[in-house]
DSSP file (Angstrom, degrees, kcal/mol; ACC not computed):
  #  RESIDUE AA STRUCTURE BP1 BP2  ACC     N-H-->O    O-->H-N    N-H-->O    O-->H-N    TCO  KAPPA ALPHA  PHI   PSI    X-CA   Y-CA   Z-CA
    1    1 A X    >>        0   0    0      0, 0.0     4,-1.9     0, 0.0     3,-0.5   0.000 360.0 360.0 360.0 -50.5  -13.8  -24.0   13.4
    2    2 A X  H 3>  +     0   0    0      1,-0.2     4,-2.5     2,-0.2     8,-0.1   0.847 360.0  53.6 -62.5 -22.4  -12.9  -27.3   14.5
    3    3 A X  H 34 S+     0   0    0      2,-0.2     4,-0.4     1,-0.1    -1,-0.2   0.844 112.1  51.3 -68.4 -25.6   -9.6  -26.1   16.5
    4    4 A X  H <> S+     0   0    0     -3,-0.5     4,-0.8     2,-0.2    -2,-0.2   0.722 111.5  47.8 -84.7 -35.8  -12.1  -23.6   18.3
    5    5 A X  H ><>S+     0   0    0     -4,-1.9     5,-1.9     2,-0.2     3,-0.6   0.935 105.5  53.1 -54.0 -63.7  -14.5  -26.4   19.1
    6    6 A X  T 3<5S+     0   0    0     -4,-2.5    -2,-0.2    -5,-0.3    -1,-0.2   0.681 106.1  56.2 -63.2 -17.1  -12.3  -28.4   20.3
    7    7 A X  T 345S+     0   0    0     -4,-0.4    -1,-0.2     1,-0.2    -2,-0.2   0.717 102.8  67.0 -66.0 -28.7  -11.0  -25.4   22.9
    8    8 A X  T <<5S-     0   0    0     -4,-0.8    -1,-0.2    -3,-0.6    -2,-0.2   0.592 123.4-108.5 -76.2 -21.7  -13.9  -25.6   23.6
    9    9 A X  T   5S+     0   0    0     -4,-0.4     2,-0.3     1,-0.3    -3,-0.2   0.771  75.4 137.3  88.7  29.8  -14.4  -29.4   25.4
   10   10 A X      < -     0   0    0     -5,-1.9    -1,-0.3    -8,-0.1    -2,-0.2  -0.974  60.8-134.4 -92.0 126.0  -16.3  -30.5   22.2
   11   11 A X        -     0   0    0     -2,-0.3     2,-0.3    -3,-0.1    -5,-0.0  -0.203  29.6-168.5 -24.8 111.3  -16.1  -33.5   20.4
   12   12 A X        -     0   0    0    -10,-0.1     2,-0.3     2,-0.0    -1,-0.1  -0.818  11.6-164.5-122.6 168.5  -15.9  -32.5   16.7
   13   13 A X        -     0   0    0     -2,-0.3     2,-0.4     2,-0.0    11,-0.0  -0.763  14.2-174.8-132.0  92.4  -16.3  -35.1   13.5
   14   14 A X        -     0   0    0     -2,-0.3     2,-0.2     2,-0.0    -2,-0.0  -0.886  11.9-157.3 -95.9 124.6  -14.9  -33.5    9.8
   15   15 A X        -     0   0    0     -2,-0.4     3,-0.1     2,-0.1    -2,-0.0  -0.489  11.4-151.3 -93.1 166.5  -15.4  -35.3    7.0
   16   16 A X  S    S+     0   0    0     -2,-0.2     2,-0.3     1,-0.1    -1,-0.1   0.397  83.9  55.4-118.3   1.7  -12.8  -34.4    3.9
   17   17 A X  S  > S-     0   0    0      1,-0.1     4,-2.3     2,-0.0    -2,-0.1  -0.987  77.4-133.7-140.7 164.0  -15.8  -35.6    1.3
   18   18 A X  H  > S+     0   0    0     -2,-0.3     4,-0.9     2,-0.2    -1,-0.1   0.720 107.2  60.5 -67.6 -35.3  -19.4  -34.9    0.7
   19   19 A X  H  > S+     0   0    0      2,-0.2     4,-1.3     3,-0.2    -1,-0.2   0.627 108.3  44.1 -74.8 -39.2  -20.3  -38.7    0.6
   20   20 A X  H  > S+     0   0    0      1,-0.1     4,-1.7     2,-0.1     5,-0.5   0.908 108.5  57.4 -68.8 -58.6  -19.0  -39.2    4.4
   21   21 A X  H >X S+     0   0    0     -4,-2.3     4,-1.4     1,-0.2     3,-0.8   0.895 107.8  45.9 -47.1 -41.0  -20.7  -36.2    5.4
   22   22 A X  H 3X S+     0   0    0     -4,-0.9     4,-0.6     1,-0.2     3,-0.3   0.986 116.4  47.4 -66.9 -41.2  -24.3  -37.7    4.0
   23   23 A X  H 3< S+     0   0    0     -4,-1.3    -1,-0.2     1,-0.2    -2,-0.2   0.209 109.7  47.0 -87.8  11.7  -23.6  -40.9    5.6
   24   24 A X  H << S+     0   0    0     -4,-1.7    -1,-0.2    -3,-0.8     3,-0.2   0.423 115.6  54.6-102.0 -10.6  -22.5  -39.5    9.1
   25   25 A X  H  < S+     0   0    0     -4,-1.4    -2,-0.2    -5,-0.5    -3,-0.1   0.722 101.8  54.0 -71.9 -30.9  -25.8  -37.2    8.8
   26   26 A X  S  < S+     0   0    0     -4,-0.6     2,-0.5    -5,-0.2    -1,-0.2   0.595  75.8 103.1 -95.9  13.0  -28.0  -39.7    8.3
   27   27 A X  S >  S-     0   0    0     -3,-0.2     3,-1.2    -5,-0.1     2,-0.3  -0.789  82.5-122.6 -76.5 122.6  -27.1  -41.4   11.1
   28   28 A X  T 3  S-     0   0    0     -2,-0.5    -2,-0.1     1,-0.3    -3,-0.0  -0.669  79.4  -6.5 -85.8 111.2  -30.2  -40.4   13.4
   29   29 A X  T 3  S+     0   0    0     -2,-0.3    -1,-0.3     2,-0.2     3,-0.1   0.855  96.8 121.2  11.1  63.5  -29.5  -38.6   16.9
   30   30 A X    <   +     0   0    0     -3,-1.2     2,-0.4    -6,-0.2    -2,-0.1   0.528  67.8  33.7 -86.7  -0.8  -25.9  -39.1   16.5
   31   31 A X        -     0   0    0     -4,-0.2    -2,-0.2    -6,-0.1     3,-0.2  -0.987  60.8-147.5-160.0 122.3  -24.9  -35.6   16.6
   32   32 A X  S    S+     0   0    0     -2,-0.4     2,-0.2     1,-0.2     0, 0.0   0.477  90.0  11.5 -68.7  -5.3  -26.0  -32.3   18.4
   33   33 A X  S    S-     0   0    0      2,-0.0     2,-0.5     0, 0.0    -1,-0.2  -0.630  70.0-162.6-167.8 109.7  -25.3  -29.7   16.2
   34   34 A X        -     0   0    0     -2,-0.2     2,-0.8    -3,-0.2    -9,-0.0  -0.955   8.0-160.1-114.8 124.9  -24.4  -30.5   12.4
   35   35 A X        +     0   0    0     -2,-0.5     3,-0.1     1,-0.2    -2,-0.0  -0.686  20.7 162.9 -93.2  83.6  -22.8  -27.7   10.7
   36   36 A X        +     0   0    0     -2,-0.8     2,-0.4     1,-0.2    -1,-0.2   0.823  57.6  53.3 -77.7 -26.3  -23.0  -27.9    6.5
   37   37 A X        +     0   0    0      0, 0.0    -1,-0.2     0, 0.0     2,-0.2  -0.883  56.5 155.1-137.4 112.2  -22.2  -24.5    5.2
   38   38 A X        -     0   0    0     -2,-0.4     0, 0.0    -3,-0.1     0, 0.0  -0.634  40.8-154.6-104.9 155.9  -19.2  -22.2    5.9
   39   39 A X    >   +     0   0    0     -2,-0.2     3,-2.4     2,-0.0    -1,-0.1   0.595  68.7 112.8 -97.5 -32.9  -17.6  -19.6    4.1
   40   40 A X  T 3  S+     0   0    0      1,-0.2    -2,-0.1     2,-0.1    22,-0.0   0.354  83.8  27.8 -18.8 110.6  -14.1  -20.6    6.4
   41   41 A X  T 3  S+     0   0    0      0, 0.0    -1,-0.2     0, 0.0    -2,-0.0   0.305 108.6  73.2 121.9 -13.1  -11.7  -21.9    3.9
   42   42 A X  S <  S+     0   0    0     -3,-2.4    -2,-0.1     1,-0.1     3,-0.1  -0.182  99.6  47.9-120.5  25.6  -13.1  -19.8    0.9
   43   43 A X  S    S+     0   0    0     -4,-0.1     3,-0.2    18,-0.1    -1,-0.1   0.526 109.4  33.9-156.7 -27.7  -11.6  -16.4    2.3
   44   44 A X  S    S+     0   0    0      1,-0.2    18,-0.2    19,-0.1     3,-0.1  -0.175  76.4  77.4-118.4-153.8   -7.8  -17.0    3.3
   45   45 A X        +     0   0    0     16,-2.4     2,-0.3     1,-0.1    -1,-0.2   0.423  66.8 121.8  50.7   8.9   -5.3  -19.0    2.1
   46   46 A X        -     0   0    0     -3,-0.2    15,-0.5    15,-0.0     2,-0.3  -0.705  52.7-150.2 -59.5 140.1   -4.7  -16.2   -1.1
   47   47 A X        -     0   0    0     24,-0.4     2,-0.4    -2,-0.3    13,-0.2  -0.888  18.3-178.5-117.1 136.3   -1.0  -15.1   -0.7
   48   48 A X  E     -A   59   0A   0     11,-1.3    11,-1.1    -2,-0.3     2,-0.6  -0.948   6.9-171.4-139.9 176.2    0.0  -11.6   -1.9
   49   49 A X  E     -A   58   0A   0     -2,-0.4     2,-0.4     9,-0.2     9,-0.2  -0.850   6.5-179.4-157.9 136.6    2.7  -10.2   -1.9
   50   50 A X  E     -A   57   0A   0      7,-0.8     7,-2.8    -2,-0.6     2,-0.5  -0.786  34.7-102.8-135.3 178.9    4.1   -6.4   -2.6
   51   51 A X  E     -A   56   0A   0     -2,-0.4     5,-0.3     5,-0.2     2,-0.1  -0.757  32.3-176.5-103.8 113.5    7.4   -5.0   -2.6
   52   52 A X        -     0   0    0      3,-5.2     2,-0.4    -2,-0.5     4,-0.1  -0.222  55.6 -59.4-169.7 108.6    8.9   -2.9    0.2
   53   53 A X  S    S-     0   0    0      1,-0.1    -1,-0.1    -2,-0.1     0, 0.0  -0.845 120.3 -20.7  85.8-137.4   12.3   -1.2    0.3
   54   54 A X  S    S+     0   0    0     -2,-0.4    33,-0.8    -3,-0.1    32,-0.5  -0.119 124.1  75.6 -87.1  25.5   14.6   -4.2   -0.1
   55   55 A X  E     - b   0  87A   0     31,-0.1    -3,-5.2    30,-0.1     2,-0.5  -0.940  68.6-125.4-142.1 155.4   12.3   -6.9    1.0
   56   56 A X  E     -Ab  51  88A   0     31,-1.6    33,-2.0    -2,-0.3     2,-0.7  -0.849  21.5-165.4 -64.1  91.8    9.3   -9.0    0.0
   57   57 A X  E     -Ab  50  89A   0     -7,-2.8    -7,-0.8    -2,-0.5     2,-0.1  -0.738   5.4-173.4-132.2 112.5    6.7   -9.0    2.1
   58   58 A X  E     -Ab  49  90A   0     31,-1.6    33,-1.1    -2,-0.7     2,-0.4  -0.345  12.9-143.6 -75.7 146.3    4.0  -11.7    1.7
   59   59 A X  E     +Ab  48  91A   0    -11,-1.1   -11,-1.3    31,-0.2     2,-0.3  -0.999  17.4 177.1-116.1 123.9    0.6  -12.0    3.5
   60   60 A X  E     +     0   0A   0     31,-1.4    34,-0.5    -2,-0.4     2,-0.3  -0.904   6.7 172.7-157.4 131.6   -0.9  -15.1    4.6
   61   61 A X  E     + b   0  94A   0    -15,-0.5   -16,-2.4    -2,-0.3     2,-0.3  -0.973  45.9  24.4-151.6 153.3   -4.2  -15.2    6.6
   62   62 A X  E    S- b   0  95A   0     32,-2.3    34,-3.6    -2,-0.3    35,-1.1  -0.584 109.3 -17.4  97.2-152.1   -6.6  -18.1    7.8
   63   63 A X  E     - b   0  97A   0     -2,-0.3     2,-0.2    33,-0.2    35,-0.2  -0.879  60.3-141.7-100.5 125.7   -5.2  -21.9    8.3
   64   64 A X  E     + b   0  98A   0     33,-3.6    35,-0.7    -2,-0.8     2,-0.3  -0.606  45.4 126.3 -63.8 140.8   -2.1  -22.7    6.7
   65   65 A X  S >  S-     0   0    0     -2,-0.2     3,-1.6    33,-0.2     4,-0.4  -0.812  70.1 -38.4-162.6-155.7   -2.2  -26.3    5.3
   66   66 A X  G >  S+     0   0    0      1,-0.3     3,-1.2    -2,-0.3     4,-0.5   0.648 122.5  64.3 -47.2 -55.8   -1.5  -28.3    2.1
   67   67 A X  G 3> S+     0   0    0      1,-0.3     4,-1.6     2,-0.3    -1,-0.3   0.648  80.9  79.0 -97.1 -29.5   -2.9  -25.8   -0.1
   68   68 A X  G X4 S+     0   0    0     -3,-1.6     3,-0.8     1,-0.2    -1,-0.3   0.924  91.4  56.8 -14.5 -56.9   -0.3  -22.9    0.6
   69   69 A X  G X4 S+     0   0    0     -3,-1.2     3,-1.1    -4,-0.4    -2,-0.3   0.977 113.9  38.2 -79.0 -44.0    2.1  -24.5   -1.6
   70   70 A X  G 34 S+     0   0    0     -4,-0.5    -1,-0.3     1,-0.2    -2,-0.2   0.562 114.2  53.4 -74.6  -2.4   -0.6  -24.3   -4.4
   71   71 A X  G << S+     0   0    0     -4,-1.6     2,-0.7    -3,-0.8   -24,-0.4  -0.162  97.8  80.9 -97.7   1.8   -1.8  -21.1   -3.5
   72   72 A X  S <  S-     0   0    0     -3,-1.1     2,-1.4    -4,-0.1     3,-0.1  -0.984  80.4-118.3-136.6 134.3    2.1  -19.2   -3.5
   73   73 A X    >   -     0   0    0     -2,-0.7     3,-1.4     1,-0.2     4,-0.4  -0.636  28.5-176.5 -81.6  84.7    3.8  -18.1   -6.5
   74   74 A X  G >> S+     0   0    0     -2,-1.4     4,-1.0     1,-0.3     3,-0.7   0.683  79.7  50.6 -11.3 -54.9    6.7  -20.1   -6.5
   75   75 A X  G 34 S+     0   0    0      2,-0.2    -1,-0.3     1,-0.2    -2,-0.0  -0.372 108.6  56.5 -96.7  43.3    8.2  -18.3   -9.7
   76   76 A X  G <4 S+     0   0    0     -3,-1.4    -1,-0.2    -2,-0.2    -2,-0.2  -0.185 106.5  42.8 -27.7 -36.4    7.6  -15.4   -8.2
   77   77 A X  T <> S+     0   0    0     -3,-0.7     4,-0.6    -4,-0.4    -2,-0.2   0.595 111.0  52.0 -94.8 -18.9    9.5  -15.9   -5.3
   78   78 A X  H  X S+     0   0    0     -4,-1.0     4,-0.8     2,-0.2    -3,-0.2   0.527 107.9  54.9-115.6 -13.1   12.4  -17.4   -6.8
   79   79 A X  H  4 S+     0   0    0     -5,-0.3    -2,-0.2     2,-0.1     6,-0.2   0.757 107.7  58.9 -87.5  -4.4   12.8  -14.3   -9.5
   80   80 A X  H  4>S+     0   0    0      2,-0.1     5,-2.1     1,-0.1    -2,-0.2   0.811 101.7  42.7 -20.6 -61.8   12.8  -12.7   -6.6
   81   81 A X  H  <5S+     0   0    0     -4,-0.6    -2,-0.1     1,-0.1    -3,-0.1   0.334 109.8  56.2-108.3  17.1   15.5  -14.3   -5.5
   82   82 A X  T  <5S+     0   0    0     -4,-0.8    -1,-0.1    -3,-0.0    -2,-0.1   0.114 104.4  56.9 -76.2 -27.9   17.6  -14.1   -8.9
   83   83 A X  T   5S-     0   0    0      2,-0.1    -2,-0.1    -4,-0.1    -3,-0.1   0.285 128.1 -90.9-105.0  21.2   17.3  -10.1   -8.9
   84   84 A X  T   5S+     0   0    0      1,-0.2     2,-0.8     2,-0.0    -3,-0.1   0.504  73.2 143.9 117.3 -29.8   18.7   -9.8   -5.8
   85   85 A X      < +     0   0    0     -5,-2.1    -1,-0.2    -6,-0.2    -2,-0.1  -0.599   9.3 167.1-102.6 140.9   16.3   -9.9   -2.8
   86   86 A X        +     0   0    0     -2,-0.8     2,-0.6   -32,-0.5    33,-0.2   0.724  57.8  61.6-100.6 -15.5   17.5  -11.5    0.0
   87   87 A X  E     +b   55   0A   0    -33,-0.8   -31,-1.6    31,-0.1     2,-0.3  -0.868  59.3 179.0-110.8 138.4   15.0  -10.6    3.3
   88   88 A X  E     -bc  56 120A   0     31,-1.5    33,-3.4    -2,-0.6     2,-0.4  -0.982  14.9-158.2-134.1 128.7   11.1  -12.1    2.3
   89   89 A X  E     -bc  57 121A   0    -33,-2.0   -31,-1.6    -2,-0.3     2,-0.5  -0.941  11.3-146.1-126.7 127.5    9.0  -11.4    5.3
   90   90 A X  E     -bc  58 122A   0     31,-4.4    33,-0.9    -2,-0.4     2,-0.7  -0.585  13.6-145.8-110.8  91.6    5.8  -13.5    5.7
   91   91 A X  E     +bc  59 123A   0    -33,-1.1   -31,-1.4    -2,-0.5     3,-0.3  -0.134  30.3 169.9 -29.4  79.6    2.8  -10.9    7.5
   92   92 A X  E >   +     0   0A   0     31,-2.6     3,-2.3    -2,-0.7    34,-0.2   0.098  29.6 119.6 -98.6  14.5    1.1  -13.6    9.6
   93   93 A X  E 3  S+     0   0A   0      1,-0.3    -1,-0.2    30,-0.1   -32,-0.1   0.697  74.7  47.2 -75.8 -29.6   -1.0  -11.7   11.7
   94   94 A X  E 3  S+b   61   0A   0    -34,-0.5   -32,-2.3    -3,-0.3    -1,-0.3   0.136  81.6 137.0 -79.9   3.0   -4.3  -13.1   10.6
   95   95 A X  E <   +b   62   0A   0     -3,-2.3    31,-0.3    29,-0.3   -32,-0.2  -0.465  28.6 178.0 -53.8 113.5   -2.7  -16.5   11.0
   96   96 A X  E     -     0   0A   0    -34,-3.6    33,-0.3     1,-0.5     2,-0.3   0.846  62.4 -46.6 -92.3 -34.4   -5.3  -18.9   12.9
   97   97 A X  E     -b   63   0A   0    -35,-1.1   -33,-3.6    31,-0.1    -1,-0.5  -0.961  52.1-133.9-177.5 169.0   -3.3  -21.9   12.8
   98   98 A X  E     -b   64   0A   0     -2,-0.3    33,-0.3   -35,-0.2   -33,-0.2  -0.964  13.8-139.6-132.7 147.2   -0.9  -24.3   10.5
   99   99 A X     >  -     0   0    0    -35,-0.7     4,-1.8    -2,-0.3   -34,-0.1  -0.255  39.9 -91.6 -48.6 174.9   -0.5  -27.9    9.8
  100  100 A X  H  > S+     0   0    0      2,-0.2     4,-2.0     3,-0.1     5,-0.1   0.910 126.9  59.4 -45.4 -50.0    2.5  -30.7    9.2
  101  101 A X  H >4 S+     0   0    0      1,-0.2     3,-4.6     2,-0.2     4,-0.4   0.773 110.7  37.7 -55.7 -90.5    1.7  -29.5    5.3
  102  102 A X  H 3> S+     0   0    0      1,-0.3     4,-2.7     2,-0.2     5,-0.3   0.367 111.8  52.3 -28.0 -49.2    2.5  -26.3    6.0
  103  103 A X  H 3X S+     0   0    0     -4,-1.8     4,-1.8     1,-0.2    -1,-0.3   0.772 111.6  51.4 -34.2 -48.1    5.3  -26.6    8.3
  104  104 A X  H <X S+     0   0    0     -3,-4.6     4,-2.1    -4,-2.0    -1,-0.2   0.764 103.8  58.8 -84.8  -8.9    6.8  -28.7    5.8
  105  105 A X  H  > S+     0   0    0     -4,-0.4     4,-0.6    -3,-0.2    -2,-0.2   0.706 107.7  45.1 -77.2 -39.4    6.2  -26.0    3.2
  106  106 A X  H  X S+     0   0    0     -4,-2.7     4,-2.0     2,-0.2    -2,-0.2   0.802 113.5  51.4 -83.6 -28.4    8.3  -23.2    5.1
  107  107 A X  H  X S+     0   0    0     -4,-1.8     4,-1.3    -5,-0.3     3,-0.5   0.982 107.4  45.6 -57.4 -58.5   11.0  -25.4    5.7
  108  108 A X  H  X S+     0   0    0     -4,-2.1     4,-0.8     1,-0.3    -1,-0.2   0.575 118.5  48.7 -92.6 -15.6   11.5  -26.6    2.4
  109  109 A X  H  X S+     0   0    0     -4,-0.6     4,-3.4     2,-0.2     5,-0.3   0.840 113.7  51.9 -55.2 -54.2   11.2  -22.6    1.4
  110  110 A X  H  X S+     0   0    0     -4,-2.0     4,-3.5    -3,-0.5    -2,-0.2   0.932  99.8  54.1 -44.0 -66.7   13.5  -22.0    4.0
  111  111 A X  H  X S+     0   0    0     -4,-1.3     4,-0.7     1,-0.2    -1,-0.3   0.792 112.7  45.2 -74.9 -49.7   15.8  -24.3    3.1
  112  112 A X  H  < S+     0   0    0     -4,-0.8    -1,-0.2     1,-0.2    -2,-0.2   0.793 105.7  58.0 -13.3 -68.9   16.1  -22.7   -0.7
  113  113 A X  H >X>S+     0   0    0     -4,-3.4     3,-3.3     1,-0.2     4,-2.1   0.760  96.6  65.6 -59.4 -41.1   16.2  -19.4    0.2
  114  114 A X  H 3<5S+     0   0    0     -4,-3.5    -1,-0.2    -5,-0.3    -2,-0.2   0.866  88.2  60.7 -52.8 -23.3   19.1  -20.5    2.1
  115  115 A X  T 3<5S+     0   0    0     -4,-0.7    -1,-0.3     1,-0.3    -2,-0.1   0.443 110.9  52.8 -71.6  -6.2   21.3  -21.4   -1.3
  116  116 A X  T <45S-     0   0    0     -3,-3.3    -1,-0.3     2,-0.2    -2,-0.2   0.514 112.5-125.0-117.1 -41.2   20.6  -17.4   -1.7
  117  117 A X  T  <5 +     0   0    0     -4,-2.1     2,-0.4     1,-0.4    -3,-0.2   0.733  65.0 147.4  85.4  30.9   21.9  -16.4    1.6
  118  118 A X      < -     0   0    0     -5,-1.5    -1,-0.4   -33,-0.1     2,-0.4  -0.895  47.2-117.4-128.4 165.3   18.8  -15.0    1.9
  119  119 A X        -     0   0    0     -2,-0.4   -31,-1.5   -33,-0.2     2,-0.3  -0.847  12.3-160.9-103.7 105.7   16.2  -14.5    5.3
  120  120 A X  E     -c   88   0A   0     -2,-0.4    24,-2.0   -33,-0.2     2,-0.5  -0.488  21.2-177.4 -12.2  92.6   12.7  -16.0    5.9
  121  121 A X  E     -cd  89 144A   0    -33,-3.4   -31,-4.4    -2,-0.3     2,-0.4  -0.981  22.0-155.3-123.4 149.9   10.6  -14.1    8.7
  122  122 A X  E     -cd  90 145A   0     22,-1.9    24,-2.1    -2,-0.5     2,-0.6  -0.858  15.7-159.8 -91.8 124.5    7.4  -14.4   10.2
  123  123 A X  E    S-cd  91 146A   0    -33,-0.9   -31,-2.6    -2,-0.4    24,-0.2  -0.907  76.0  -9.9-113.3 132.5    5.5  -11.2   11.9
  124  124 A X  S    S+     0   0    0     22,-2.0     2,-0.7    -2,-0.6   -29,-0.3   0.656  85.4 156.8  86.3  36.8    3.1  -11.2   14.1
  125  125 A X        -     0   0    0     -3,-0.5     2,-0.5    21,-0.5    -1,-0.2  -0.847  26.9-156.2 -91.9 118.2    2.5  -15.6   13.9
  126  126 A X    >   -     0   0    0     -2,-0.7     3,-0.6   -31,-0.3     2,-0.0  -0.884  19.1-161.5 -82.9 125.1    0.9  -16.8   17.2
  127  127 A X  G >   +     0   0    0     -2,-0.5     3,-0.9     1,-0.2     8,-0.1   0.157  56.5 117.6 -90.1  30.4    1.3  -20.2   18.3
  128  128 A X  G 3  S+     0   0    0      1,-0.3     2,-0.3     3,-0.0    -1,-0.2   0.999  96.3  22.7 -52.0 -66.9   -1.7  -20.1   20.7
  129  129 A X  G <  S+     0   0    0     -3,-0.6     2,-0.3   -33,-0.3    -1,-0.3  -0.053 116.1  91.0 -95.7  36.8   -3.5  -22.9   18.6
  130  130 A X  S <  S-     0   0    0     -3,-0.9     2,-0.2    -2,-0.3   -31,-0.1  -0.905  89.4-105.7 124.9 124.7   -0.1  -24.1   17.1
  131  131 A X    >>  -     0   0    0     -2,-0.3     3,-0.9   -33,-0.3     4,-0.8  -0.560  27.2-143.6 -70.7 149.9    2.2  -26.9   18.5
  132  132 A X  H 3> S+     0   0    0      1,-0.3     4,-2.0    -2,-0.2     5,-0.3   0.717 102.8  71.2 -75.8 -33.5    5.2  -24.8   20.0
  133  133 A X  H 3> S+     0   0    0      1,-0.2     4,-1.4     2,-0.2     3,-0.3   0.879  85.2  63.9 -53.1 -50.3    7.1  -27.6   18.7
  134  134 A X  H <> S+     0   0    0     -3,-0.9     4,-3.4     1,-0.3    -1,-0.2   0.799  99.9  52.4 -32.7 -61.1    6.3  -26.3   15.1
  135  135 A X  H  X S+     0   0    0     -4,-0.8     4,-2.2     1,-0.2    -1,-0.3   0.859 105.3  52.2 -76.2 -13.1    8.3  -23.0   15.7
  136  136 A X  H  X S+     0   0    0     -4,-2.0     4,-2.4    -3,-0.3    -2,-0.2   0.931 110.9  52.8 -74.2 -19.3   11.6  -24.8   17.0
  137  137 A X  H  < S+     0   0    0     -4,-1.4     4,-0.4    -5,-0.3    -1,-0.2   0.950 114.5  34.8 -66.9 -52.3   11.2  -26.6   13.9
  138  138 A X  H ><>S+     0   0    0     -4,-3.4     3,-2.7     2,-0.2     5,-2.5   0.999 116.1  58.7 -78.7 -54.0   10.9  -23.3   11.5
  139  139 A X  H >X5S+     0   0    0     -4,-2.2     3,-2.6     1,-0.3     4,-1.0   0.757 107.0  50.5 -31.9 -81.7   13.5  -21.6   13.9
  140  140 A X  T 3<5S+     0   0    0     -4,-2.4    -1,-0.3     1,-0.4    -2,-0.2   0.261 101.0  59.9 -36.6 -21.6   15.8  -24.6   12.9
  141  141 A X  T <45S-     0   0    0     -3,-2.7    -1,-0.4    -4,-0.4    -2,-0.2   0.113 132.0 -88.7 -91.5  -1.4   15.3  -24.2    9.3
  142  142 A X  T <45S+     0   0    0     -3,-2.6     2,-0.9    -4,-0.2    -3,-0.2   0.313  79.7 143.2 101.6  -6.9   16.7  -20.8    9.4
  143  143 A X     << -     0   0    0     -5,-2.5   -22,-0.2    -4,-1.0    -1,-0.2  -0.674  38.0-143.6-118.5 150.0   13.2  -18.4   10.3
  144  144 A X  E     -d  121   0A   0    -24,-2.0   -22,-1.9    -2,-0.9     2,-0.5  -0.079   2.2-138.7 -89.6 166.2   13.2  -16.1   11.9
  145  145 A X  E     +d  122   0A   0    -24,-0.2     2,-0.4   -21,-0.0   -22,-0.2  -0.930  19.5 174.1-117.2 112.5   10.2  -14.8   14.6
  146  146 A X  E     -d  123   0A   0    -24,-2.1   -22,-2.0    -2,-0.5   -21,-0.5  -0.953  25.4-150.6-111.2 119.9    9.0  -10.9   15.0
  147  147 A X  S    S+     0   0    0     -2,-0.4     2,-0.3     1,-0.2    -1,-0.2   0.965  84.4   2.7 -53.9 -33.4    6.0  -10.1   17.2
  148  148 A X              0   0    0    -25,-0.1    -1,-0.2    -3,-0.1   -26,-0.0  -0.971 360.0 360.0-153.9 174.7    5.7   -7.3   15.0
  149  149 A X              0   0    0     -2,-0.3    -1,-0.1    -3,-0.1    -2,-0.0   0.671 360.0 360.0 -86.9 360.0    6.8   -5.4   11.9
């Protein structure tokens, strides 16, 4: 919401606790529009993941950040990649945007997989709101880019 805002030529303020948030509200006509209750954040970031043919193919929706890596079944992915499968395909199409965390969370996937010989892609990830910078970074790490599947 805030990346959309900010497309927008507004000035946005997010606090990461409930105790900032009271005490930047009560500040009295500082703010034009204060937003308290979203469902954003409570709807993505679930990973699933199914089987198909000789690949893995995971699905990842919403903003990527921090919480990916607690949100993916690690031991899933790496019996996965002890019985054999080499191509894990991540179904980004519902992708609004990623962070540093994230970034650093496919690399360091990446970089795993690689000790497997096996291939990382992304389908259908737009880097509209997303530093371009970000994909040389996952390109560099070995993943690969598909507009689609």
């Amino acid at each position: 919401m805030a990346i959309e805002l900010h497309d927008g030529r507004y000035n946005t303020n997010i606090e990461q606790t409930e105790e900032e948030f009271k005490e930047k509200k009560s500040v009295d006509n500082a703010y034009d529009i204060i937003i308290e209750n979203t469902y954003l954040g409570q709807m993505g970031q679930n990973v699933s993941a199914r089987v198909t043919g000789n690949a893995i193919i995971y699905t990842v929706s919403s903003f990527l950040d921090a919480e990916i890596g607690n949100n993916f079944n690690i031991a899933y992915h790496n019996n996965s990649l002890n019985v054999g499968f080499r191509l894990f395909v991540f179904d980004a199409y519902k992708v609004v945007s990623m962070n540093i965390h994230a970034l650093n969370f496919f690399s360091k996937l990446s970089s795993s997989a690689a000790e497997y010989n096996a291939t990382i892609c992304f389908v259908g990830l737009t880097f509209e709101k997303t530093p371009e910078a970000f994909k040389d970074t996952l390109e560099d790490s070995g993943i690969m880019f598909f507009d689609q599947m």
